[in-house]
N, C-alpha and C positions, 0 to 999 in steps of 0.2 A: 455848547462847548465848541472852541474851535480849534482848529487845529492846523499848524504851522505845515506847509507843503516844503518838501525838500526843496534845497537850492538847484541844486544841477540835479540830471535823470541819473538813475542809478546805472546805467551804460555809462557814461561821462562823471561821474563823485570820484575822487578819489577815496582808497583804503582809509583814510581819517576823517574823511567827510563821511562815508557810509559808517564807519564805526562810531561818529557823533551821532548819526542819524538814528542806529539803532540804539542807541544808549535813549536819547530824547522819546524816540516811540516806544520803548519800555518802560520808560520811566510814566507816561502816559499811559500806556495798558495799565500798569499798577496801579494808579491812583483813580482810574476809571471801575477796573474792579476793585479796589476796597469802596469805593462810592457805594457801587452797587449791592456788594456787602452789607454798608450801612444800612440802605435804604429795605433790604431784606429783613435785619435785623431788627431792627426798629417795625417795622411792622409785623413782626411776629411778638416781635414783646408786648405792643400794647394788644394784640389776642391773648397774651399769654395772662398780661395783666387784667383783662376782660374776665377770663376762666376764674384767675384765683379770685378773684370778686364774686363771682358766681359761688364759688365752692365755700366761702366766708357766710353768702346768704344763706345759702344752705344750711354749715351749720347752725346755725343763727334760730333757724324756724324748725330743723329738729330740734335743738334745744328747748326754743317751746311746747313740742311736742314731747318732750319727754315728761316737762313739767306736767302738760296735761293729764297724761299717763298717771303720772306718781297722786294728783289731785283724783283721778277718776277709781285707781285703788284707794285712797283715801274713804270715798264716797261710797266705794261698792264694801268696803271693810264695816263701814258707819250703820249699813244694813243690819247688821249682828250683835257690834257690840257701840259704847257710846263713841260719839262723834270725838270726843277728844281723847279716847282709846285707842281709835283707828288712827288718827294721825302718828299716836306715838308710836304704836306700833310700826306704822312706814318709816318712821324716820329713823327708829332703830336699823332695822333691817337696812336702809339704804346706807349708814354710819358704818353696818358692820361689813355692808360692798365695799365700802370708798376704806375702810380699814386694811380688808384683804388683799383691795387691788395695792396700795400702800406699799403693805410689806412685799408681795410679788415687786414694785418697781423698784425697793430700796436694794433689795435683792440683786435683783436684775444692774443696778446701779454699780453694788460693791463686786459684781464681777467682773463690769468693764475697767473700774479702776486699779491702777492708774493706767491713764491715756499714752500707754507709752508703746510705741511696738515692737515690743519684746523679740518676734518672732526676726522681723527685718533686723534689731541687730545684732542678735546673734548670728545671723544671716551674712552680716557684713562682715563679722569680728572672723569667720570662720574663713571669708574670702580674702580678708588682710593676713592673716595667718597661714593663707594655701601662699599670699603672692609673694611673703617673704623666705618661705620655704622654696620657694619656686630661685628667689634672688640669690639664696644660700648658693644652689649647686652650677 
């Protein structure tokens, strides 16, 4: 990067030559640090993008291991009763998790809605209302 040396010493600039000059060397700080910014930025994101990649594989190979899981109850169920007994019986059981969690989330869904924030505006309607009250007197 290079950079422009003032014309005259700043003993000898005039009031419009220094106040060019500092306009010019600001305007170069700024664009020096937003560079710098960038160049932060950007190298944090491609860590950041490195992470979530990692935490994708992760889930990934839990996921197979949960399969295993559910196959290794299968197997240890098959012990007892027949082999295509033990399956059904996991797969109930896991249909009546994935049912419970279900209504828990729809649940949980119909109380966020609607996505409206109720609270901010009547928050606001309350403050439109002090300011015109305020305009009255």
């Amino acid at each position: 990067m290079t950079y422009d040396r003032p014309t005259a010493p700043p003993q000898q600039a005039s009031t419009p030559e220094l106040v060019s000059q500092l306009s010019q060397e600001v305007s170069r700080l700024v664009r020096d640090e937003l560079q710098l910014a960038k160049l932060e930025v950007s190298g944090k994101a491609k860590k950041a993008g490195l992470g979530v990649g990692m935490f994708g594989a992760a889930g990934v190979i839990a996921l197979f291991g949960l399969g295993t899981l559910i196959a290794t109850a299968v197997l240890a169920l098959a012990l007892v009763v027949d082999a295509w007994l033990a399956a059904l019986i996991v797969a109930v059981v896991l249909l009546v998790v994935a049912g419970i969690a279900a209504m828990v989330g729809r649940g949980e869904v119909r109380q966020a809605a609607p996505p409206v924030p109720e609270e901010a505006i009547a928050s606001t309607r309350r403050d439109v209302e002090t300011a015109k009250g305020a305009a009255k007197r």
